[in-house]
C-alpha atoms as one frame of an Amber mdcrd trajectory, in Angstrom:
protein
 -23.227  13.711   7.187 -25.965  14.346   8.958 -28.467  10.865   9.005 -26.298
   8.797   7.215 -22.619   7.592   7.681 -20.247   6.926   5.273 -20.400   3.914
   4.809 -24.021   3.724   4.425 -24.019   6.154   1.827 -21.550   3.501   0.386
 -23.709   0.592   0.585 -26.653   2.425  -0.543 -24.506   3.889  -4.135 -23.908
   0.595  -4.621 -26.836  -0.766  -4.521 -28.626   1.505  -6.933 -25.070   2.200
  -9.407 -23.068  -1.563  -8.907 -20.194  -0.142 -11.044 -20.032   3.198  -9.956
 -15.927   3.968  -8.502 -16.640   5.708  -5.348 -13.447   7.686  -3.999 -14.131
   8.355  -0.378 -12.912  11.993   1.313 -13.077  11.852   5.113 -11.610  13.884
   8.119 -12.572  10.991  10.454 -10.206   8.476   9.232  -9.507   4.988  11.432
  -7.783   2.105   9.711 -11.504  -0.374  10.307 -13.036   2.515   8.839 -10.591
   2.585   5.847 -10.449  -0.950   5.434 -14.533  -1.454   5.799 -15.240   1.231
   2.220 -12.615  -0.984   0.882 -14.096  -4.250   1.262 -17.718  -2.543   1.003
 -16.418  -1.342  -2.697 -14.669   1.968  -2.050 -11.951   2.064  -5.174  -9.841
   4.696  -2.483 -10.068   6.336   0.634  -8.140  10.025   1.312  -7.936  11.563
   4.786  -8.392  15.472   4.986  -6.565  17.505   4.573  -4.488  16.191   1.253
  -3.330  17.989  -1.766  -5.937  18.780  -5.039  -2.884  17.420  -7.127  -3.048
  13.848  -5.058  -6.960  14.227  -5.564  -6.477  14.543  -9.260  -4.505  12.070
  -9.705  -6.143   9.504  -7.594  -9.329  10.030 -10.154  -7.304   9.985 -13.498
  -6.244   6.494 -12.034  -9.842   5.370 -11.080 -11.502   6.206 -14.176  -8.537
   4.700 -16.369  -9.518   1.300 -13.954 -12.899   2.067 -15.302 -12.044   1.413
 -18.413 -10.206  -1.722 -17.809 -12.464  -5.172 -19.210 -14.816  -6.444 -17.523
 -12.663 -10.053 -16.774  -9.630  -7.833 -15.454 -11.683  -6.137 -13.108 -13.535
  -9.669 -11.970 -10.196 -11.211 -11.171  -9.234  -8.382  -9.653 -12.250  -8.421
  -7.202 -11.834 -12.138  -7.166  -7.767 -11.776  -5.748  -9.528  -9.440  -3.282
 -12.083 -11.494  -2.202  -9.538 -14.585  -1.357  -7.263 -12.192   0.570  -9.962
 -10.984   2.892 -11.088 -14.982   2.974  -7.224 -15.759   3.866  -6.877 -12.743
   6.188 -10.430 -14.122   7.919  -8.030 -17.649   8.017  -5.097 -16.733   9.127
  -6.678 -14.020  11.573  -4.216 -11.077  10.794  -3.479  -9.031   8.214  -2.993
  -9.692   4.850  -1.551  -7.959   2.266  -1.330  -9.395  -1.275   2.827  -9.347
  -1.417   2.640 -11.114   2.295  -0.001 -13.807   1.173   2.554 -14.460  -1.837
   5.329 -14.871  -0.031   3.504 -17.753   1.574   3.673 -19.567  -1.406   6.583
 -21.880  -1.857   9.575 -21.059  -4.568   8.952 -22.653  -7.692  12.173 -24.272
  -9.335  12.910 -22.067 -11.913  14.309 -25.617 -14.071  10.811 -26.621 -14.551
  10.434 -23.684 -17.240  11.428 -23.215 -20.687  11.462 -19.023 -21.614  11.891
 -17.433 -24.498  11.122 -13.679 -24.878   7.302 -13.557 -23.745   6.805 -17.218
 -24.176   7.091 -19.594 -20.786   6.617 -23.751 -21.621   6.424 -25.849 -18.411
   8.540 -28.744 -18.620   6.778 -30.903 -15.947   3.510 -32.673 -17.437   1.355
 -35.564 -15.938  -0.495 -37.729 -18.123  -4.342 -37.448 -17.645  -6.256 -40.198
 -16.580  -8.784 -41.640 -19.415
């Protein structure tokens, strides 16, 4: 785009439309570049060429996000924001499956399950 990059463009759609998915197309893919629209609020990012089926799909999934609650999609920005703050941390990459598997085993004996229902059978009295 002549002017403007990208990213830019991003920025500047956000600014004006907070909400608005943005689904970037590009022929000029790097993995910063991929990884900046990401974290600057990019919902996906497809490298040219790719197939109109994978195109179609990709938007049937990003307005069916769209209609997700508001509180699902703040966590979900929340989990995001804590990965790139661990990633910043730790000073590599992290994924959300590699930042989990940081996370000690719990012992599976401290939990009562029924069907859907989970009781925890560890409690600590609260201080009055």
């Amino acid at each position: 785009m002549p002017g403007m990059s990208g990213t830019d463009l991003l920025v500047e759609i956000h600014k004006q439309y907070p909400r608005l998915p943005v689904l970037i197309l590009t022929a000029h893919a790097t993995l910063d570049s991929a990884i900046q629209a990401v974290r600057l609020g990019a919902r996906d990012y497809l490298l040219k060429p790719f197939e109109p089926s994978l195109l179609l799909v990709r938007v049937a999934e990003i307005l069916a996000e769209a209609d997700q609650p508001d509180r699902k999609r703040e966590i979900v920005g929340q989990v995001q924001n804590l990965l790139a703050e661990l990633q910043r941390i730790e000073g590599g990459e992290v994924t959300p499956t590699s930042a989990l598997a940081a996370v000690p085993p719990t012992d599976a004996a401290r939990f009562l399950q029924k069907g859907p229902v989970c009781f925890g059978t560890c409690t600590r009295a609260m201080p009055r």
